[in-house]
PDB file of N, CA, C and O in Angstrom:
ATOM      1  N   UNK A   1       0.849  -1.192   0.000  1.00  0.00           N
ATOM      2  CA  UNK A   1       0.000   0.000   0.000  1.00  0.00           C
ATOM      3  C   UNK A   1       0.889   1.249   0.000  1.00  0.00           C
ATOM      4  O   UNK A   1       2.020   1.298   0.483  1.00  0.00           O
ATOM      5  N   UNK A   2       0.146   2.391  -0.686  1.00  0.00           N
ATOM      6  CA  UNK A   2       1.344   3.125  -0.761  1.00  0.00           C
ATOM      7  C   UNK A   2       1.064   4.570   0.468  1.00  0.00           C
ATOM      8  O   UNK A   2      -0.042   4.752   0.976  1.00  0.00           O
ATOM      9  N   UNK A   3       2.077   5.316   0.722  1.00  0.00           N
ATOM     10  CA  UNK A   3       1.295   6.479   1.679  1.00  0.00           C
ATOM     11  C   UNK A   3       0.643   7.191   1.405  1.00  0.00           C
ATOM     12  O   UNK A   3       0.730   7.766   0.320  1.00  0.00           O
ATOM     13  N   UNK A   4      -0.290   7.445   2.300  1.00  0.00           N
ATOM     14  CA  UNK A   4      -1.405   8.523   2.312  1.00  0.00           C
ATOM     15  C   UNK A   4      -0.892   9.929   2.109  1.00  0.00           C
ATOM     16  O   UNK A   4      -0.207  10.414   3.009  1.00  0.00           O
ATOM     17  N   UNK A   5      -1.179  10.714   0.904  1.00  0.00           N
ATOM     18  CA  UNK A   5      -0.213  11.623   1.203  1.00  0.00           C
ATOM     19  C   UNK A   5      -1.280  12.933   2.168  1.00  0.00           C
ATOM     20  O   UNK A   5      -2.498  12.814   2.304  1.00  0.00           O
ATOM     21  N   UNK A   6      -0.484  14.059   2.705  1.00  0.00           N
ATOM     22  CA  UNK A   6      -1.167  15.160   2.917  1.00  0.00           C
ATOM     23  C   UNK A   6      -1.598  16.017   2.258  1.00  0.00           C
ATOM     24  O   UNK A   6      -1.025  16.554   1.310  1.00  0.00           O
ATOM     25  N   UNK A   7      -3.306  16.397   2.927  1.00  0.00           N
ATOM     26  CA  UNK A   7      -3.599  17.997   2.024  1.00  0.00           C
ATOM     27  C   UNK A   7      -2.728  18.234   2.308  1.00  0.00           C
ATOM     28  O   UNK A   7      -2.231  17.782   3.340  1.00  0.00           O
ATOM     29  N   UNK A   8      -2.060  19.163   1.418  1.00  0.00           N
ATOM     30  CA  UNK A   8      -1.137  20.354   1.262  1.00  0.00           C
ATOM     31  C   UNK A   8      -1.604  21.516   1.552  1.00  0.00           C
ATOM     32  O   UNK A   8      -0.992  22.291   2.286  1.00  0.00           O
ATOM     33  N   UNK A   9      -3.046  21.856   0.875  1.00  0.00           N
ATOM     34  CA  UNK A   9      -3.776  23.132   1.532  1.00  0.00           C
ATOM     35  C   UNK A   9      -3.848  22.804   3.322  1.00  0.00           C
ATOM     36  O   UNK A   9      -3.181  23.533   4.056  1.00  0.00           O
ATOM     37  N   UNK A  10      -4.433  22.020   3.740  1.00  0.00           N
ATOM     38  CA  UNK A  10      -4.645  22.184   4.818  1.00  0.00           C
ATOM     39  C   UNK A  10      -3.448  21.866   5.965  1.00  0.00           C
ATOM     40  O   UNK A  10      -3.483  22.402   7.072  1.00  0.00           O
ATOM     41  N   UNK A  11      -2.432  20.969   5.580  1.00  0.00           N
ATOM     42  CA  UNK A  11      -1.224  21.574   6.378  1.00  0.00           C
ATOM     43  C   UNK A  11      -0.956  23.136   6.086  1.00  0.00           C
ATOM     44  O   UNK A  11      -0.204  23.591   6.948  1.00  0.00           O
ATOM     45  N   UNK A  12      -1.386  24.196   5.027  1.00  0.00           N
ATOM     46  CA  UNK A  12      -0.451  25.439   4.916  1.00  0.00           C
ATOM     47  C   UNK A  12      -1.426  25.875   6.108  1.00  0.00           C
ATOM     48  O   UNK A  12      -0.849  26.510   6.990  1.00  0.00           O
ATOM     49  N   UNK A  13      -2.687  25.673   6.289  1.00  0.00           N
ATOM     50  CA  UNK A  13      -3.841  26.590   6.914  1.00  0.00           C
ATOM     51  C   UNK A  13      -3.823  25.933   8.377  1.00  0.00           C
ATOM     52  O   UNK A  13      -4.462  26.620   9.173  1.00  0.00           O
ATOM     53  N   UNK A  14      -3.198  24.663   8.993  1.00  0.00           N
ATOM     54  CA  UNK A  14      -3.750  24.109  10.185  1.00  0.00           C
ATOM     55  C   UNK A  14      -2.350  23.565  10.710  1.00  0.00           C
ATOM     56  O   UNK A  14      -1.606  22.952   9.945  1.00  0.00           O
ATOM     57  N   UNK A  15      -2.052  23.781  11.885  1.00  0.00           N
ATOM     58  CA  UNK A  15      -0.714  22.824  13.044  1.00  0.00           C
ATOM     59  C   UNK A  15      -1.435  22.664  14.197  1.00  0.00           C
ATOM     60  O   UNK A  15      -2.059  23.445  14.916  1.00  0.00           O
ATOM     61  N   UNK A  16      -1.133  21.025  14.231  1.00  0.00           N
ATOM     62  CA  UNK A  16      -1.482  20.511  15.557  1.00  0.00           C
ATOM     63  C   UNK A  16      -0.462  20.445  16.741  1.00  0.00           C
ATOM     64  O   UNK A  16       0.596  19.827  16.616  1.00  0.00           O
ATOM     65  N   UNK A  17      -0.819  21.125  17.943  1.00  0.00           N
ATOM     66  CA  UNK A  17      -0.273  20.941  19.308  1.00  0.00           C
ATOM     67  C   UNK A  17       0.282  20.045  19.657  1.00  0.00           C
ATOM     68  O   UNK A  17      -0.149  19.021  19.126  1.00  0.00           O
ATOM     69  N   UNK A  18       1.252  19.854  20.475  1.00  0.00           N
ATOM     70  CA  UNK A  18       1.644  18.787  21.448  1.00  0.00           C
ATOM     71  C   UNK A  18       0.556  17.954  22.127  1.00  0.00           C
ATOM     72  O   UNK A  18       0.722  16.767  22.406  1.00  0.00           O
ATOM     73  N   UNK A  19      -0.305  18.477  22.321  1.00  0.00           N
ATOM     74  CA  UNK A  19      -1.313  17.966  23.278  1.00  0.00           C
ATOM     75  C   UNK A  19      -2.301  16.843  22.364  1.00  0.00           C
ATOM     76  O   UNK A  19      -3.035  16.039  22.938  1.00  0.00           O
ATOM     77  N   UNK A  20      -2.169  16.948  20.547  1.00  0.00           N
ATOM     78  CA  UNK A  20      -3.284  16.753  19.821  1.00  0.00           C
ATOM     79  C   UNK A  20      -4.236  18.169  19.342  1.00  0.00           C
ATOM     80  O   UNK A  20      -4.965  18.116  18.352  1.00  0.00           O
ATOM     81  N   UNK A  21      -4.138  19.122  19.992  1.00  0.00           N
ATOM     82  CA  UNK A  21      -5.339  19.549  19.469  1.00  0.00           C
ATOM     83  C   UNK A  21      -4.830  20.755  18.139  1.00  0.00           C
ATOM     84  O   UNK A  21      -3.692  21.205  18.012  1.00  0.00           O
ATOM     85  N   UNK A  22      -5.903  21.047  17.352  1.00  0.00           N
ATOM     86  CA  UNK A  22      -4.832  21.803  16.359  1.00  0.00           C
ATOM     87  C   UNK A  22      -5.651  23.325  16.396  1.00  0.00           C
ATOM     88  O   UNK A  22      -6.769  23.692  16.758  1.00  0.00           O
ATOM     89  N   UNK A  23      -4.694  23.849  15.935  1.00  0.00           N
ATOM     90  CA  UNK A  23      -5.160  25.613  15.759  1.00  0.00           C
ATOM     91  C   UNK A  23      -4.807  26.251  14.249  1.00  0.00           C
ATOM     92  O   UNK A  23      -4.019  25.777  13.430  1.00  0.00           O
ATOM     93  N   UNK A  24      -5.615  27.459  14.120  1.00  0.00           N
ATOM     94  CA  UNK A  24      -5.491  27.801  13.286  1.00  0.00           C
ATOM     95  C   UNK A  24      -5.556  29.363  13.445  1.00  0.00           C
ATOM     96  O   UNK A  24      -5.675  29.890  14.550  1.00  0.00           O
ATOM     97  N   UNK A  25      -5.440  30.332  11.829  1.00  0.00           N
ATOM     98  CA  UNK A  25      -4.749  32.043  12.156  1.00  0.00           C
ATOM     99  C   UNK A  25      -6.775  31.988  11.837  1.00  0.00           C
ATOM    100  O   UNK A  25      -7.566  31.204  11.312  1.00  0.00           O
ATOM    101  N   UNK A  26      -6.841  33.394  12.566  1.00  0.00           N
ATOM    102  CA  UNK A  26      -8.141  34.084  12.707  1.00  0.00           C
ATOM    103  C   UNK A  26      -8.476  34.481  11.098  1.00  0.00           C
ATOM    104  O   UNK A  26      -7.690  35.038  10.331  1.00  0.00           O
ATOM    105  N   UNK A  27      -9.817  34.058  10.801  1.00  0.00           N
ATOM    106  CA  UNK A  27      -9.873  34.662   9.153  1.00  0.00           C
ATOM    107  C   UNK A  27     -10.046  36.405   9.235  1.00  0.00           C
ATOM    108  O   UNK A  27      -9.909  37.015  10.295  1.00  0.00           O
ATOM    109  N   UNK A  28     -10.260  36.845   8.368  1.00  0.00           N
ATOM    110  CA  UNK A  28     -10.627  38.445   8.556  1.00  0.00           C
ATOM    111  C   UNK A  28      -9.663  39.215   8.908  1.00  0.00           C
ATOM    112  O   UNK A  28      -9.690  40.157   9.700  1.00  0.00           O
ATOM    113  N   UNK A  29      -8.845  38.816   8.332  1.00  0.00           N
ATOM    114  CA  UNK A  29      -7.372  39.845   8.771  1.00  0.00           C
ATOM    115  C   UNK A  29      -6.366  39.869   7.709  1.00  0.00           C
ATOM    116  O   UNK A  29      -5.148  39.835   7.886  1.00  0.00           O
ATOM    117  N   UNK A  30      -7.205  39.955   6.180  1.00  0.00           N
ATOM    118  CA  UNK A  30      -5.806  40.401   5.781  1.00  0.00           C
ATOM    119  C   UNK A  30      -5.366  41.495   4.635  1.00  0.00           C
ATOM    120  O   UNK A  30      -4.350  41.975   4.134  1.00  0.00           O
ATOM    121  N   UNK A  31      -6.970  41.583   4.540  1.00  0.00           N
ATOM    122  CA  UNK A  31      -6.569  43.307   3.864  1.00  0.00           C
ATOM    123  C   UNK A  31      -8.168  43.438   3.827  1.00  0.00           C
ATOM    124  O   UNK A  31      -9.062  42.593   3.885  1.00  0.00           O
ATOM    125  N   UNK A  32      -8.172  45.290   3.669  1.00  0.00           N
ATOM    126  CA  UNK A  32      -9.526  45.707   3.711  1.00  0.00           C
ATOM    127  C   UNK A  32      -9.358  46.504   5.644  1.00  0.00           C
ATOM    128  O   UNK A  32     -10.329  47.028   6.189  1.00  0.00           O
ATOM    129  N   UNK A  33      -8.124  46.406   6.251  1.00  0.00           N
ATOM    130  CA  UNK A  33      -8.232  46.524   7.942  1.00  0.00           C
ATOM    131  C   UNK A  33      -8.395  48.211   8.184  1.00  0.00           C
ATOM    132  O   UNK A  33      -8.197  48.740   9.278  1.00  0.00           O
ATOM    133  N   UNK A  34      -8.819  48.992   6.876  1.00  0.00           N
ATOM    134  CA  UNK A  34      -8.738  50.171   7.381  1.00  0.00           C
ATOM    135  C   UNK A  34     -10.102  50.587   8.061  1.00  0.00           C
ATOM    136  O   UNK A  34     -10.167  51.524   8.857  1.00  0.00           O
ATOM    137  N   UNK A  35     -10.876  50.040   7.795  1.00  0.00           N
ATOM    138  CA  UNK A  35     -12.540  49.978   8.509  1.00  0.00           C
ATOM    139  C   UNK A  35     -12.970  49.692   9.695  1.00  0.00           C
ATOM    140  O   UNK A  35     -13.869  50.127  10.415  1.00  0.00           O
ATOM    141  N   UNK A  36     -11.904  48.611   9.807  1.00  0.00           N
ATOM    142  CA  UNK A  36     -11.903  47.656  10.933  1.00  0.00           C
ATOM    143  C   UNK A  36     -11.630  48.292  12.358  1.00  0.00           C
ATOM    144  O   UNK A  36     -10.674  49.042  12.161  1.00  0.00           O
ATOM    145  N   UNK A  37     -11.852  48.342  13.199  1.00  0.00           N
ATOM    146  CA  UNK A  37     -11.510  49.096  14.845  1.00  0.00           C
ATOM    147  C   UNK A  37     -10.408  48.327  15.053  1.00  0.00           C
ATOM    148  O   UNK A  37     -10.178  47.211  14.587  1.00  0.00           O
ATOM    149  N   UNK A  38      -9.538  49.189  16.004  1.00  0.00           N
ATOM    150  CA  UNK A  38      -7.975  48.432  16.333  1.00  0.00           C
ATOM    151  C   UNK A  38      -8.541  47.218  17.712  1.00  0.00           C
ATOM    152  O   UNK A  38      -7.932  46.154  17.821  1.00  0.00           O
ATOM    153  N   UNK A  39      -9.440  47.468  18.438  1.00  0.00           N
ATOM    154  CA  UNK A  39     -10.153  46.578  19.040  1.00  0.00           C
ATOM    155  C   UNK A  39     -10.447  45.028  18.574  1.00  0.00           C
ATOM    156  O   UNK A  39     -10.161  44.049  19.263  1.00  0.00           O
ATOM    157  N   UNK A  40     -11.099  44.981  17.219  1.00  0.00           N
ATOM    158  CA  UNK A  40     -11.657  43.710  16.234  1.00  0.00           C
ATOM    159  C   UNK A  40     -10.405  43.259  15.667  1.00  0.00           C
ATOM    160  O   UNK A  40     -10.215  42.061  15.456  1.00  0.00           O
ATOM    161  N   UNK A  41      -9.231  44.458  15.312  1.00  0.00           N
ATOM    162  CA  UNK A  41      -8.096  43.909  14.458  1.00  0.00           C
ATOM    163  C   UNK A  41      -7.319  43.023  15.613  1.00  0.00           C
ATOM    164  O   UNK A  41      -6.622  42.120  15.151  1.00  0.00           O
ATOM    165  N   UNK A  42      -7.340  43.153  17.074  1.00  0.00           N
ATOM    166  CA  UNK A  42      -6.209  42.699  17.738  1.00  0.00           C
ATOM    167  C   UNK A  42      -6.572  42.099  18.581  1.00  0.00           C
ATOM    168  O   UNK A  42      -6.024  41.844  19.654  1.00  0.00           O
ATOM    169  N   UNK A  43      -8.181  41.616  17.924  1.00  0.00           N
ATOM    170  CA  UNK A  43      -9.322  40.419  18.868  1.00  0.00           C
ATOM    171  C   UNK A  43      -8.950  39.216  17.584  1.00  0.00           C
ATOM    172  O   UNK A  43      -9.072  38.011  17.800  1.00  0.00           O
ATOM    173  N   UNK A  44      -8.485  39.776  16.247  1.00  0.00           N
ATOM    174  CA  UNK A  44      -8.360  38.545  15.067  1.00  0.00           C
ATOM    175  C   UNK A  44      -6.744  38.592  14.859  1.00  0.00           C
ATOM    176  O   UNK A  44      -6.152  38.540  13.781  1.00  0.00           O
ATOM    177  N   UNK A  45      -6.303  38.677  15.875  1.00  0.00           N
ATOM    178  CA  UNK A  45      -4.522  38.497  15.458  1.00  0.00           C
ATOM    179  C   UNK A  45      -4.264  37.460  16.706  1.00  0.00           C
ATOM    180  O   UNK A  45      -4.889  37.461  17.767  1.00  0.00           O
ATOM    181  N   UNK A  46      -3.149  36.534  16.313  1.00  0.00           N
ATOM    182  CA  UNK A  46      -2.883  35.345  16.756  1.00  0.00           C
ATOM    183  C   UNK A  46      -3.301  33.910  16.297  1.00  0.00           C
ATOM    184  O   UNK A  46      -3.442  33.781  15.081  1.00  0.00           O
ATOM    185  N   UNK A  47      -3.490  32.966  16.968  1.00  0.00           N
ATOM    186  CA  UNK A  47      -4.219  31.862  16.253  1.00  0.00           C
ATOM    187  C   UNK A  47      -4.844  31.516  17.460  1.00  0.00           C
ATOM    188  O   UNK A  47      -4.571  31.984  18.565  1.00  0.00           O
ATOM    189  N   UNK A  48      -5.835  30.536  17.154  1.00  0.00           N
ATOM    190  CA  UNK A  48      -6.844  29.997  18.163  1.00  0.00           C
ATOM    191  C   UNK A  48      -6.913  28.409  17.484  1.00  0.00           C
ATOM    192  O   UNK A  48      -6.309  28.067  16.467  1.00  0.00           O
ATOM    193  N   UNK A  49      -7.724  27.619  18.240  1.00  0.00           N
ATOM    194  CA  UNK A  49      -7.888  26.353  18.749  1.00  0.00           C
ATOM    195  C   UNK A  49      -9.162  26.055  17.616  1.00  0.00           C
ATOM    196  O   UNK A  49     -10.248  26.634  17.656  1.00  0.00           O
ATOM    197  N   UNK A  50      -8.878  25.306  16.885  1.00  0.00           N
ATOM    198  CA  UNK A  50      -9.987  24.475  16.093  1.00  0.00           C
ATOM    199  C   UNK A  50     -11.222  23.734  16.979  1.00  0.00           C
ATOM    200  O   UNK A  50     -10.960  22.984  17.920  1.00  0.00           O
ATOM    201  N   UNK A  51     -12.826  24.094  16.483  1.00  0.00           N
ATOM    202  CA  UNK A  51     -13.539  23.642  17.066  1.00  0.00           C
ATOM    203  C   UNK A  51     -13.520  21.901  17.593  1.00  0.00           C
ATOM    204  O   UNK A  51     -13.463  21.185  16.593  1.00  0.00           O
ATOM    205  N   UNK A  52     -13.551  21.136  18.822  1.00  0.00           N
ATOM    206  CA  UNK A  52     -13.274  20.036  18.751  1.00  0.00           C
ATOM    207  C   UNK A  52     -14.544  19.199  17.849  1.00  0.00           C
ATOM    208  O   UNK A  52     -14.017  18.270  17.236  1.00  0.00           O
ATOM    209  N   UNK A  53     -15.721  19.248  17.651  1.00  0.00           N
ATOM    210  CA  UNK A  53     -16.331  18.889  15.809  1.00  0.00           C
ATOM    211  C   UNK A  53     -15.746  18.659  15.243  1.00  0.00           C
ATOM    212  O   UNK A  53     -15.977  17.492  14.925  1.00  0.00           O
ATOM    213  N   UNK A  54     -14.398  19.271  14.431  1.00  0.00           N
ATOM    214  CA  UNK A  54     -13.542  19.893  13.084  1.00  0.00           C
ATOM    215  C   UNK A  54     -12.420  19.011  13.682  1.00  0.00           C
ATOM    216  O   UNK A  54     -11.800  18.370  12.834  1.00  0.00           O
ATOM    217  N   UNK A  55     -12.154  18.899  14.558  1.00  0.00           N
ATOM    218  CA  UNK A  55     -10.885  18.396  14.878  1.00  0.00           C
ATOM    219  C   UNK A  55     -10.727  17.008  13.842  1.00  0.00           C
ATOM    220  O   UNK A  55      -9.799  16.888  13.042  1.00  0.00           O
ATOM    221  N   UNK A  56     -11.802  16.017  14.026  1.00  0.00           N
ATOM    222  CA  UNK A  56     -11.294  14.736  13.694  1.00  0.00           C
ATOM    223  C   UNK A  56     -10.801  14.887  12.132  1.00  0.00           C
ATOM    224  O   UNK A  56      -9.751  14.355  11.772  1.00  0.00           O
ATOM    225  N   UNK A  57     -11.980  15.978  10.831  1.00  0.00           N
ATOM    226  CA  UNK A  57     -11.359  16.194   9.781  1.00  0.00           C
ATOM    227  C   UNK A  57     -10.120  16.858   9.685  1.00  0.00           C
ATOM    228  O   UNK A  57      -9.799  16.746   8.502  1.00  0.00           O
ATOM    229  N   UNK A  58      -9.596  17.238  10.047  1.00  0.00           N
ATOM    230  CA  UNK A  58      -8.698  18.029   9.951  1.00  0.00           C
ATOM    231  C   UNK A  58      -7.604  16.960  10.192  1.00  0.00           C
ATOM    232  O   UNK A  58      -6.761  16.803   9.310  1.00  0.00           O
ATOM    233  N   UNK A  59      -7.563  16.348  11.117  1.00  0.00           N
ATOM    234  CA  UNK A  59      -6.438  15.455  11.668  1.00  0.00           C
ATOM    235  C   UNK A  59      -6.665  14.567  10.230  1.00  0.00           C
ATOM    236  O   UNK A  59      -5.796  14.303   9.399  1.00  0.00           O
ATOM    237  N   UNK A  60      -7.788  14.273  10.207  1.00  0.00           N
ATOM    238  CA  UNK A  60      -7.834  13.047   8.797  1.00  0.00           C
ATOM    239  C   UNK A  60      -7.039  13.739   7.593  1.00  0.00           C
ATOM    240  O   UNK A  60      -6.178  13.061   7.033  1.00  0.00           O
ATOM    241  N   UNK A  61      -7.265  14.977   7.184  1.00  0.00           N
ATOM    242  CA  UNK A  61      -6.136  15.668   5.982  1.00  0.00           C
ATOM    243  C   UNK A  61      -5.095  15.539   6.396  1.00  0.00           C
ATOM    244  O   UNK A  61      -4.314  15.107   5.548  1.00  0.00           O
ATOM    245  N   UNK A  62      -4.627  15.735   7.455  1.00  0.00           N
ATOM    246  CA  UNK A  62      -3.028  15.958   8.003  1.00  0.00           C
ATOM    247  C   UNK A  62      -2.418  14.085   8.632  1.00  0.00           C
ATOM    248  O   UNK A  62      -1.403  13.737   9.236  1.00  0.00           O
ATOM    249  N   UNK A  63      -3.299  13.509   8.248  1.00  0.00           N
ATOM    250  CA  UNK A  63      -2.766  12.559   8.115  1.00  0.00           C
ATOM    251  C   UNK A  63      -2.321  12.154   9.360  1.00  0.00           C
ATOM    252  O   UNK A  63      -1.303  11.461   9.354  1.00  0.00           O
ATOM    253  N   UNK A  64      -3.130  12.567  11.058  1.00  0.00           N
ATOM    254  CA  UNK A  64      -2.250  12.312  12.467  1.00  0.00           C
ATOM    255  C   UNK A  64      -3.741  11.670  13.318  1.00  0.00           C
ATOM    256  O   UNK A  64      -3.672  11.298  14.489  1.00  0.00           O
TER     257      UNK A  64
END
């Protein structure tokens, strides 16, 4: 059998934790931010934690 390979899109968009769980960057942040309040811009900067729902697909693209 040969290997499963990985989305490629979804390794560029998703990394999973040490722990298992995976995160991803906030959408809505990457142009268009002149509208936006510096409040909303620096509530969508960083990354956050994939819903645990989403988790199992996600792990299934990434192949873990």
């Amino acid at each position: 059998m040969p290997k499963i390979k990985t989305n490629r899109a979804a390794a560029k968009r998703f990394r999973c934790t040490g722990k298992g769980h995976c995160k991803h960057r906030s959408a809505f942040r990457n142009h268009i931010l002149t509208k936006k309040n510096s409040k909303r811009k620096s509530q969508l900067a960083g990354s956050r934690l994939v819903h645990e729902r989403d988790e199992k697909a996600i792990k299934r693209l990434l192949n873990q």
